[in-house]
N, C-alpha and C positions, 0 to 999 in steps of 0.2 A: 564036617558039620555045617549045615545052613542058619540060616535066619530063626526058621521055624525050632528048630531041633535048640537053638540057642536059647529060645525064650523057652521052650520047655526044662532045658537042665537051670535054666534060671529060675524059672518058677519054683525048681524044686527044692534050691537053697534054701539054705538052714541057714536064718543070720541072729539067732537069736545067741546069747552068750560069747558072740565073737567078735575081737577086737580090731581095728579098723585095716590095718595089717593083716591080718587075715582075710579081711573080705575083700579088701585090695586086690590081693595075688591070688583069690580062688575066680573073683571073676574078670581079672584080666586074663587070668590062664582059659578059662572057655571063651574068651574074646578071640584068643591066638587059636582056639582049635576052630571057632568059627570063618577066623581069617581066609584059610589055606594056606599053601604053599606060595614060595618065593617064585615069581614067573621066569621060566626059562630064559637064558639068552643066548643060547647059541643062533646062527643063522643069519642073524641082523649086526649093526655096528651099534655098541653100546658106548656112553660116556660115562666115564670112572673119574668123581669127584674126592680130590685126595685135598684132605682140610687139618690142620692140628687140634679145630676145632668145630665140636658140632654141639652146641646151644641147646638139647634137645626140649628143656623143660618139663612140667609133668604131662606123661602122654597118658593118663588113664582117660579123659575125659575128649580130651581131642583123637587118639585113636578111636573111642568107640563111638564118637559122629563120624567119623571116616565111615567106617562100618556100617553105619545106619542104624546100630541100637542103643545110643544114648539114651534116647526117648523112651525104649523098652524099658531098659535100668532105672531110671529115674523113677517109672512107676511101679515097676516090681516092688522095688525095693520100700516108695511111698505105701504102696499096699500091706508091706509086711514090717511097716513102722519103723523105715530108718531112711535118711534125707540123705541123697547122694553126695551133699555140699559136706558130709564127714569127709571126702576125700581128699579133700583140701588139705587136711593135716600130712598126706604124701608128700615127702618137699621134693623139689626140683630135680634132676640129673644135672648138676649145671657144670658140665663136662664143656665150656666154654668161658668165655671171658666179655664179651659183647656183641657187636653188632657184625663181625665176622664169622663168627661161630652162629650165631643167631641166621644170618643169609644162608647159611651152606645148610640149615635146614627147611628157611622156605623154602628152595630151589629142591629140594630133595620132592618134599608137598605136591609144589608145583607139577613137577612130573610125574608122578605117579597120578598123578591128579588126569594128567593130557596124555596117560598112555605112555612118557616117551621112558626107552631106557637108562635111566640115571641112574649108579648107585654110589652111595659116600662108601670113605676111607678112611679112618682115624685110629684113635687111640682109645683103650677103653682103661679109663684114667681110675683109679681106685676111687681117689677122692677129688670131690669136684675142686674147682677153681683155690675157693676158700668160703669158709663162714664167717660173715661176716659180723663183729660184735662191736660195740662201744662203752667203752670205760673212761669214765670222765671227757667225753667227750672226745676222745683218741680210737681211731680203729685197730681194733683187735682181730686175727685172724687165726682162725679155728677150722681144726680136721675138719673138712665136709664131708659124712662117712653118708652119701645119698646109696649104697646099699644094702646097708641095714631098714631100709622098707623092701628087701625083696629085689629082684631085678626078671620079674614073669613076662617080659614085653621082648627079653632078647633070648636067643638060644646057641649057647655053646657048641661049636663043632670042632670036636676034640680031633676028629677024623680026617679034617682041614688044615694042623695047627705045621707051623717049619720052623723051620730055623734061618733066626738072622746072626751071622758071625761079625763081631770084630776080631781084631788085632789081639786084644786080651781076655775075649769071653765069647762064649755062645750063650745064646737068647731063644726061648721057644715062644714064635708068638701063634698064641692059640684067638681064633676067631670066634667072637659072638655077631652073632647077625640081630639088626632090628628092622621087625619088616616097616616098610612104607607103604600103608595105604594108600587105593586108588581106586581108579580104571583098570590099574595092574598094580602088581606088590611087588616093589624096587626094594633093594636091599641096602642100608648102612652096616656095613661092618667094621667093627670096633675090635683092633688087636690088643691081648692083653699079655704082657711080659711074664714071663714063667724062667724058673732056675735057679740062680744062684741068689742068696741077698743082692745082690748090687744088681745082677740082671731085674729083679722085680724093681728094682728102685726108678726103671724106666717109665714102667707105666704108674709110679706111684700117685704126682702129681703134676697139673698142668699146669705148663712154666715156673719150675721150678726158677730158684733164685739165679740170676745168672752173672753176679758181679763178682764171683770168683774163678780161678781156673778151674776147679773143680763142679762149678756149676754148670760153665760155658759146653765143657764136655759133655755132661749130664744131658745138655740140650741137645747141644749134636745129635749123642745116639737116639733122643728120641724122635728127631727130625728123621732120618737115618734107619729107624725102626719099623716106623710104618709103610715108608718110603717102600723099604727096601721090600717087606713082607709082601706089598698089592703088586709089585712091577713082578715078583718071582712067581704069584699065583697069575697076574693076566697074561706073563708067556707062557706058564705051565699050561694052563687051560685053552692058549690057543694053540700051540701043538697037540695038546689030548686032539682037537678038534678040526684044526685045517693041517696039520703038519709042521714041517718047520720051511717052509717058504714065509719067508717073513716079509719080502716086501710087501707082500699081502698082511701085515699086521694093522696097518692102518685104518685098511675096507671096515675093519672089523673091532678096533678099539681108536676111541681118543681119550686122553688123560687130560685132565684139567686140575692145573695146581692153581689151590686157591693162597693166593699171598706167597713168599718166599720160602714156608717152612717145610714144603715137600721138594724143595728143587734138587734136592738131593736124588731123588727118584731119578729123575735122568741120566745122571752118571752110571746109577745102579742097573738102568736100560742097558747102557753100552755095557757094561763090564759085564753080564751074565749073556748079552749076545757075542761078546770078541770072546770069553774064557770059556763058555759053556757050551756055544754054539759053533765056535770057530767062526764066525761072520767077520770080518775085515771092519776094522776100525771107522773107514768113511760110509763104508755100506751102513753100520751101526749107528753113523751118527745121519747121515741122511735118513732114515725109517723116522730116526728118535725127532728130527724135525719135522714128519708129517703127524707124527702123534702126540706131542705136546701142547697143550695151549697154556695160557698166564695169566691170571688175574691179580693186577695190583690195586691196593687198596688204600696207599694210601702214599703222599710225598714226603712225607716226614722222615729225616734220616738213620733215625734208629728204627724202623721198619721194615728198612731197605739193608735186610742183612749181611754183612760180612763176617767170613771166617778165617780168624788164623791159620794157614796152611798149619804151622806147628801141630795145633790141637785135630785138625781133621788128621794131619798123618799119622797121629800118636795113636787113632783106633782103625781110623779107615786109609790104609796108605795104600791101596787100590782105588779108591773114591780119586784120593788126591790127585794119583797119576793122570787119573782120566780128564778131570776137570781139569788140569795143569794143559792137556792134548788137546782137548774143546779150546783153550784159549789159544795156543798156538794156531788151528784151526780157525778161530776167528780172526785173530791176526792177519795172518795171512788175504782172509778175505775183505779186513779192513787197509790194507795195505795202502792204496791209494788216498785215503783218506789224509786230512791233514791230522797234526800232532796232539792235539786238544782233541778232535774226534776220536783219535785212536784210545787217548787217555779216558775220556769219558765210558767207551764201550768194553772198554778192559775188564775183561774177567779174570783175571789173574794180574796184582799189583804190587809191592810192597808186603809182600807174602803174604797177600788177603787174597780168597775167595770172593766176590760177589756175586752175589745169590740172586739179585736182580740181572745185573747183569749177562750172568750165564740163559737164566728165563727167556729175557726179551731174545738174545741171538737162538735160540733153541725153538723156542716156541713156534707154530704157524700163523698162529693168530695173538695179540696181547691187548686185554682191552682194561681201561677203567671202566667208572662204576657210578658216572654221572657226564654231563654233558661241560662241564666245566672241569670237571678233573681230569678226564681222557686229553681235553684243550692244555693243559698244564702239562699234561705226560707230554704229549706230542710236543711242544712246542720249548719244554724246559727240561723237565727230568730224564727223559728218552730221547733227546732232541736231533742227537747225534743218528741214533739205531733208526730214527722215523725220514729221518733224509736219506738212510740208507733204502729201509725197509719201510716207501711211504704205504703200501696195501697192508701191512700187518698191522697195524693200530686200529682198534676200534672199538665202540663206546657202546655201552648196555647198562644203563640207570638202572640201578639198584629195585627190587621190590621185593612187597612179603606179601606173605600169603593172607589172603582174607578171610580162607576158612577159618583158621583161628583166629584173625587179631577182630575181624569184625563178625563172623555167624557165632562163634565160638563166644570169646566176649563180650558184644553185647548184641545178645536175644532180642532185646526189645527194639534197639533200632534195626536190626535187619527185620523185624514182622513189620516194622513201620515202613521200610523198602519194599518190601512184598507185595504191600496193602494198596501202594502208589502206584510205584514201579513196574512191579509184577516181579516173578522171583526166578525170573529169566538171569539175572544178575550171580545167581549161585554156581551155575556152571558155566557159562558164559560172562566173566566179570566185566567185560565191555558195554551188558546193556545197563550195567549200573550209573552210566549217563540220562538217561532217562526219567533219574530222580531230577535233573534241571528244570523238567515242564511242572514239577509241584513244590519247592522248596518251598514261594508262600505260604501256599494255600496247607503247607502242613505244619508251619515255623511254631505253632502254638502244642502240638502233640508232640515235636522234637522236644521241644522248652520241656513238658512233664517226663518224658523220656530221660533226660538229660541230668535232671533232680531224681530220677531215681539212681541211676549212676552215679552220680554223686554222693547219693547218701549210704551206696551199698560200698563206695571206695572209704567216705570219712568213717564210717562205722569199723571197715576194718583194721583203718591207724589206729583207732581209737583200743581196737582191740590188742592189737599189736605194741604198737608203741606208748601207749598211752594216754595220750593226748588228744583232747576233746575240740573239734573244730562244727561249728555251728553252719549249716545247712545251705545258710543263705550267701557264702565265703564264694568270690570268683578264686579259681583255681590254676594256678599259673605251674606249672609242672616243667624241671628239666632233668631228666631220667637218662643215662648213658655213663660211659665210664668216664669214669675223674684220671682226665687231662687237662694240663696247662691250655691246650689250645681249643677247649673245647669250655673255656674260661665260666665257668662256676663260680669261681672269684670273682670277676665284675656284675654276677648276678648278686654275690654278697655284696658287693659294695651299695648298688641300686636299692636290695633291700635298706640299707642302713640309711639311704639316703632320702627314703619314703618314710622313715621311722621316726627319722630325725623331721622332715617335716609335719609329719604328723602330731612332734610333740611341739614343734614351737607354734603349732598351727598357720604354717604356709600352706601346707593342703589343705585343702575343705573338699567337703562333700564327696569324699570317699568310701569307693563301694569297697566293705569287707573282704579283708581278698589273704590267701592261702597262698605261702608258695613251698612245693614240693621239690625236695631233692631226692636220688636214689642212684646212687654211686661206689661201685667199689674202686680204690686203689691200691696199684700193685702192691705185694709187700715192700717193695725196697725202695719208692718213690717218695722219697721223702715230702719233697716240697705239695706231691698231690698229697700226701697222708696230714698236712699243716691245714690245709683248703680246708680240709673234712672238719678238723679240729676246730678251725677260725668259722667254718657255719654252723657247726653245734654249741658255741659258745654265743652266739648274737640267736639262735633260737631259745638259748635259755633265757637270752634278757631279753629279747622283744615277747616274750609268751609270759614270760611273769610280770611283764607291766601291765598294772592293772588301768592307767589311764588309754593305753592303747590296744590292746590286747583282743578286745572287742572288733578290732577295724584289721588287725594286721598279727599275724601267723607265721610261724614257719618249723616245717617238719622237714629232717632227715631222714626218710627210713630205713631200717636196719636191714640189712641184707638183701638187698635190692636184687631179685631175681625174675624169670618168662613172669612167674604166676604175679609175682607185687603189679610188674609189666601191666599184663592184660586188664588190671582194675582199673589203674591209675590214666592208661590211656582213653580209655569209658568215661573216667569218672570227671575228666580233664578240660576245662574250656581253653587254656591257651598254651598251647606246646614252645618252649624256647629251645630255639635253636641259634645259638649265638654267638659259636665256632668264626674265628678270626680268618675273615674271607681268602678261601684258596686253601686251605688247610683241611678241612673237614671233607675229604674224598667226595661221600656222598648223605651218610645217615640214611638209619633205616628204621630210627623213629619218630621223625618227621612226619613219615609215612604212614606209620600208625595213629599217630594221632590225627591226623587229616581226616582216614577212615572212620574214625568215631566221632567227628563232629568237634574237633576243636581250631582254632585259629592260629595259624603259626606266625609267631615273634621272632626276627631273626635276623641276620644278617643274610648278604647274596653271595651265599656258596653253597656247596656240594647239591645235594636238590633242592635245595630250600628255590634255588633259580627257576626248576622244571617245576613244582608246586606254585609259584606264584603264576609262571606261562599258562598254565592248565587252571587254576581256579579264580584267578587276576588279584592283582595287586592291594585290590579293593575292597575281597574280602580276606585278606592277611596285612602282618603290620612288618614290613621292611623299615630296617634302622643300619645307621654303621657305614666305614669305608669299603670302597667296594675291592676286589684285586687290582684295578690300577690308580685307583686311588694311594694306594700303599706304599704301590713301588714307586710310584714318584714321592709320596712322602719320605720312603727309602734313600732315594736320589739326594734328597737337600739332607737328610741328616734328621732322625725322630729326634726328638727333645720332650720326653713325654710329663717334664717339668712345669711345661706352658700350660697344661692341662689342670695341674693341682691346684684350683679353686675352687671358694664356697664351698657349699656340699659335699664336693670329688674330694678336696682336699681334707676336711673332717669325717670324713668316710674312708679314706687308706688311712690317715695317719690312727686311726682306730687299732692298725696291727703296731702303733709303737707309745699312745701316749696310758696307757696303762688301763685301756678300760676294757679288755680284754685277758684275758691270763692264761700263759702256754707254759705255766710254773715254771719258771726260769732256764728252757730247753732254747728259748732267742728261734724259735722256726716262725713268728713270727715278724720278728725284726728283720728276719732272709726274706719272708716275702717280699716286704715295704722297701728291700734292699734290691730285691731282682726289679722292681718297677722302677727304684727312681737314680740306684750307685752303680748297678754293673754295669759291664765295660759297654754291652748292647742292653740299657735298660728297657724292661717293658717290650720284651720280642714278641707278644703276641699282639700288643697295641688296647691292651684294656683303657689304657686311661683315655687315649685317642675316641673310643665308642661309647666311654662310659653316660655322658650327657648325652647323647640321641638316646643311648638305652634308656636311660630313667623318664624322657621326656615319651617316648613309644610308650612304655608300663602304663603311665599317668593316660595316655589316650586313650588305650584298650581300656584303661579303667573308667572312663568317663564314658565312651560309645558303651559301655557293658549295660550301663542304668535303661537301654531303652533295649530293652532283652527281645523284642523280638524282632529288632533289625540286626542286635546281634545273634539270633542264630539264626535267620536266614545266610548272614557270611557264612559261621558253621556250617549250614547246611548245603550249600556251595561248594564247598570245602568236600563233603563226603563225595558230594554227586560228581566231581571234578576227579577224583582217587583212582579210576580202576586201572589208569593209568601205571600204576605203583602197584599191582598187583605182582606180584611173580611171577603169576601165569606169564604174562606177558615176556616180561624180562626172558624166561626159561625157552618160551619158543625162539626170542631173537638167538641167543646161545643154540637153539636144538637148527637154525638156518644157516646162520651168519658165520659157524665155529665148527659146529659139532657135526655137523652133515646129516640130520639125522635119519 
């Protein structure tokens, strides 16, 4: 079916008497007949992205701008008396968790975008992440049954499905495919667990709890699952196809594990070429090092997965042998080494697997995901493998795709790029530099732009959440997952300590200003599930003060997903980013927010560094110690005690002198205890940053009053972004990695 044929079986819809659900899945299903087919791959070398998690968001609306008939739909549908924006009530796929799962789908975008062949690998998770609810102020997490609206975008191929075996069960995992629109239509395929109860319990939910034996396992086979299903169809399918001369595997596939949760896959490489194929162990694992590559995300050591041999052998005791032989194998090659290097690069230790570990020796290529976190890999966390292996490290900054986060999002500033620029910038994101020669000369139609973004985000907290924020509010947004080191908490603290000056009236002439949270955490994180608690408690008493309430705001919103995403970064003047320097890999909505015109507040890590290089310093507000700022404060010994004054110090002790209330569960008194009693108080150094933050907040707030030199910054800011597009990102990976 073409274009043509589309707008006529659309024309012919009947939407009268039918519920949104319906119209959803009748016209995404002629979406998918107007698509075509998946593009072949045989003949050329393809890159197979294997992710636990893929972000997908709702695609009724971004698929069919891919396709080019958005614009049809929107009129049809206005012609025959119904507003496309019903479709909003679709909610998410949120078969992800953050900004990991969220990349592995720009990069999908991206290529399919530039022709290249990409296709994802995951897990097609019954229910998403979680739903996220608030009860008294406490997160609540709830089934996310996201296919009960239908699932018309993917197609089951029952004809495709195998079998994954362990130790105590067999597993059928049957493949849905979703396509990716482009220049060509790349495939995500999503395995879905079939069989016994316990086998389905695999693809039940993403990340499951993992602080018992019983969970750890759980994880395994899912890691283990997917793994195991893509590695047994891309050598199925390259035998249907070249035969089985495999050193020729490589020509023709590369595999890319995103983060440590498919490293599994490699073992599963060698064990289906020694058992299946009869290939020789080193033969097997030489191929397996020309077709592996690694992406790490992130230095934090619960990230950097290890497994109990115990728990692997008790399902996969073929995995274990292997990986147990990979390490001898390394050994060996690390042999010369000194004793600390060898310990460092060890994959096999203390009867743990390491799952990094094995990556970096496996891999061809291993890169971070910003220019300062690759400088950490190399020089700290991989320090050892990169003295060995100094050409295998290398670096490719993070980006998302602009289709969605800027044409998609917001319409009126890309007509306003069009209008200047020229819209050269839509499939070439490069000429969106070009908006530099008018930021001026347009700062006053950005300003009208910008308020209506804002009034289309507050209207729908307002809808949502319930709470009414007034138009003229600057808008300070920090949206990502709720981590300690991604400190939320010292955002809480700053608010209180603007709140507090507001009422003793130390501040004056402050411009009304909004600040937005949207954050899930895990279920079993406690002290992040306290954070949540401790800023929905100070948003009920800073918004029910009626002396300040007028000047100063603050929303939580509930279930923070792509779609809340795509408003809030539109609707947003100052994006925080204020991750304790070195920690925060890269962010990737930093990113977004840039693209729509806001100012990033932040400390100097992960891109926030290549955001300031690219847009300058001058129109963003850097605050905070820098990375070696730290470790020398490291060095002498933090004492994050020195810090507890004035403001800072009526602002923590808020989590103990009773003007908050966690009804007697004391997860507050754990916070006020991790910063100022345990043994390494205050590890990510909130109190150390907290007074540059609040003095930064107070300056964007003060430069805000003269609005159109602040959104020239903004506009600075967008024209500065294409940078951070994916495109970009994806061709370094389709040069530098993938060969393509």
């Amino acid at each position: 079916m073409d274009k043509k044929e589309f707008s006529e079986e659309l024309n012919r819809l009947d939407v009268q008497n039918k519920d949104v659900i319906t119209l959803y899945n009748e016209i995404s299903s002629l979406a998918m007949k107007c698509a075509g087919e998946i593009t072949p791959t045989a003949g050329i070398r393809n890159a197979y992205y294997l992710s636990m998690e893929f972000l997908i968001g709702r695609g009724f609306f971004n698929n069919l701008m891919e396709l080019g008939v958005l614009d049809d739909v929107r009129k049809v549908l206005a012609e025959k008396g119904a507003d496309i924006n019903i479709f909003e009530e679709i909610e998410d796929a949120a078969l992800g968790n953050g900004g990991l799962g969220r990349l592995a789908v720009c990069f999908l975008d991206s290529a399919a975008g530039q022709a290249l062949p990409l296709h994802g690998y995951g897990i097609r998770y019954k229910y998403g992440l979680f739903k996220q609810a608030f009860e008294n102020g406490y997160q609540v997490e709830l089934p996310d049954d996201w296919q009960k609206f239908g699932d018309p975008w993917s197609i089951r191929r029952d004809n495709e499905k195998r079998t994954v075996k362990y130790a105590d069960m067999t597993v059928t995992a049957v493949p849905y495919d979703y396509p990716v629109f482009g220049k060509r239509i790349n495939r995500l395929r999503l395995f879905q667990a079939e069989g016994s109860e316990e086998a389905r319990k695999i693809s039940e939910y993403l990340y499951p709890a993992d602080d018992t034996e019983e969970g750890k396992i759980l994880r395994i086979r899912q890691e283990y699952f997917f793994s195991a299903a893509t590695v047994a169809e891309l050598i199925e399918n390259f035998v249907e196809q070249y035969g089985k001369k495999f050193d020729d595997f490589p020509e023709y596939n590369v595999i890319q594990l995103n983060d440590t949760h498919p490293v599994m896959a490699i073992a599963e490489f060698i064990r289906i070429l020694t058992t299946e194929y009869n290939v020789a162990f080193s033969d097997s694992l030489r191929i397996a090092r020309e077709t592996f590559a690694y992406t790490n995300h992130t230095v934090l050591p619960e990230a950097l997965e290890t497994w109990n041999e115990e728990y692997v052998r008790k399902i996969l005791p073929e995995i274990a042998d292997i990986m147990i032989k990979i390490s001898l194998d390394a050994a060996r090659e690390h042999a010369m080494c000194g004793k600390e290097q060898i310990s460092e690069m060890a994959i096999y230790k203390g009867d743990k697997f390491y799952m990094a570990n094995l990556a970096v020796y496996v891999a061809k290529k291993v890169n971070g995901v910003a220019k300062l976190h690759t400088d950490i890999l190399k020089s700290k966390t991989f320090k050892a493998a990169n003295s060995m292996y100094p050409d295998k490290f290398r670096n490719k900054t993070n980006g998302i795709t602009h289709r969605r986060w800027l044409e998609l999002c917001n319409t009126e500033l890309s007509e306003l790029i069009d209008r200047t620029a020229g819209a050269g910038w839509r499939s070439d994101i490069s000429k969106l530099g070009e908006l530099n020669k008018y930021t001026r000369e347009i700062a006053e139609e950005f300003i009208e732009i910008k308020k209506v973004k804002k009034r289309q985000l507050l209207r729908y907290i307002e809808q949502k959440e319930g709470i009414e924020i007034p138009e003229n509010f600057l808008v300070y947004s920090q949206i990502k997952r709720l981590h300690e080191y991604k400190r939320q908490l010292m955002t809480a603290f700053a608010i209180l300590e603007l709140y507090f000056g507001l009422k003793d009236g130390s501040i004056k002439d402050f411009q009304p200003s909004v600040f937005i949270f949207g954050a899930k955490s895990a279920p079993s994180y406690r002290r992040a599930k306290a954070i949540i608690k401790f800023i929905n408690e100070i948003a009920a008493k800073v918004n029910s003060d009626v002396e300040t309430n007028g000047l100063l705001k603050v929303v939580f919103v509930c279930n923070y997903n792509v779609s809340y995403a795509e408003k809030i970064v539109a609707g947003s003047d100052v994006s925080l980013q204020v991750s304790t320097a070195g920690l925060e890999a890269s962010g990737t909505g930093n990113m977004k927010f840039m693209m729509n015109g806001a100012v990033t507040c932040g400390t100097m890590d992960g891109a926030n560094i290549e955001i300031v290089e690219l847009a300058g310093i001058e129109n963003n507000y850097i605050f905070g110690a820098t990375v070696e700022e730290i470790a020398k404060i490291k060095q002498k010994g933090y004492k994050p005690g020195v810090y507890l004054t004035g403001k800072n110090k009526k602002a923590v002790e808020t989590l103990i002198d009773g003007t908050f209330s966690d009804d007697g569960r004391n997860i507050f008194k754990e916070l006020y205890d991790c910063l100022t009693t345990y043994n390494e108080p205050d590890c990510y150094f909130v109190l150390l940053d907290l007074k540059s933050y609040v003095q930064t907040l107070l300056k964007i707030n003060g430069d805000y009053k003269d609005k159109k030199t602040f959104a020239i910054k903004q506009l600075n800011n967008v024209a500065n972004s294409a940078y951070f597009s994916s495109d970009r990102t994806i061709k370094e990976y389709a040069e530098d990695i993938w060969d393509l």
